[in-house]
N, C-alpha and C positions, 0 to 999 in steps of 0.2 A: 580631968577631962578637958579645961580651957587650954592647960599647955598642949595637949594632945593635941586640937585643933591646932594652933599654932606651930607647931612642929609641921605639921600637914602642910600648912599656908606657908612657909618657909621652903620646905622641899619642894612644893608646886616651883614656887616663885625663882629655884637654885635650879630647876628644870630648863624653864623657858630663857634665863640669862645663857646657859650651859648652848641651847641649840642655836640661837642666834649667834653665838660666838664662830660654832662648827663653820658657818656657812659664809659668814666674814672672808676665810683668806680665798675661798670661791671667786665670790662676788668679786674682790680684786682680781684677781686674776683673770676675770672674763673683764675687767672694765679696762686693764692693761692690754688684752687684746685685741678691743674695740679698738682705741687709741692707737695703737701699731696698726691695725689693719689703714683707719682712718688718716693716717701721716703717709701710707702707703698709696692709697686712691689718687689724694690729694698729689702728695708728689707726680705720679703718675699726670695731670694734666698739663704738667709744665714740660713733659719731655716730649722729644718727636718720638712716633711709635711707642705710643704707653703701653703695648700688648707683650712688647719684647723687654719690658723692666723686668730686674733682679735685682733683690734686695738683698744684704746683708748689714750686719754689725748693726742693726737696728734696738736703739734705746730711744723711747719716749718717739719725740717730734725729729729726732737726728739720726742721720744713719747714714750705708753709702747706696747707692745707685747703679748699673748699669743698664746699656739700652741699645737698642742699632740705630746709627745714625739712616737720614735716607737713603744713604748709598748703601743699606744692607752692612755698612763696617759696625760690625761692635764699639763703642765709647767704656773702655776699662773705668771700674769701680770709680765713680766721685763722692763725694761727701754729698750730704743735700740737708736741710733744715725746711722746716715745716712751719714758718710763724704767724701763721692762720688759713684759714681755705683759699685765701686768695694773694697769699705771701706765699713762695716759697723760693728757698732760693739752691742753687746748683752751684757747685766745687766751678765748673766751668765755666759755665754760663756769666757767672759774675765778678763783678772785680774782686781781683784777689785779697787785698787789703781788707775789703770791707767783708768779704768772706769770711777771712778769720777774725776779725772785730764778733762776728756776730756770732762764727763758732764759738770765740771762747764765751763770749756772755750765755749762750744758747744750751752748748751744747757740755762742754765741757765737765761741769760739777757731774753730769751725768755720767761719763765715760773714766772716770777715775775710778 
């Protein structure tokens, strides 16, 4: 009757590892959404007209951008980087050199 119990208390215990497990790749994957949404807002402040951005090739904090400039012209896809709420930086916008300094450390491992 004691192993009985124990058997019980084992299978209880192989239950609740079992569910929390289920809901793990969930949980990422809504936290990976957050994250893309939240590199998408964020970018969005640093560009003129954030209502007309289009995102694409989005990994993590890196991805590319388009947008209309004020003159209504579209700006074809640029890279952009996300390095906190109030860092971001744009393919255009910034120097070039230090644009890809920061892609490769940034963004790179990610896009391989």
């Amino acid at each position: 009757m004691k192993n009985l119990g124990w058997l019980f208390f084992v299978i209880i215990l192989a239950g609740c590892e079992q569910g929390e497990s289920d809901d793990q790749p969930l949980k990422l994957e809504i936290i990976k959404e957050e994250q893309l949404k939240f590199s998408r807002e964020t970018a969005k402040e640093f560009i003129p007209n954030p209502d007309s951005a289009k995102f694409r090739n989005q990994i993590g904090e890196c991805g590319e951008v388009s947008y209309k400039e004020a003159d209504s012209d579209y700006v074809p896809f640029q890279r952009f980087i996300v390095l906190s709420k109030d860092i971001v930086l744009v393919e255009n916008q910034t120097d070039q050199k230090q644009f890809e300094l920061s892609w490769k450390s940034a963004c790179t491992p990610s896009w391989k």
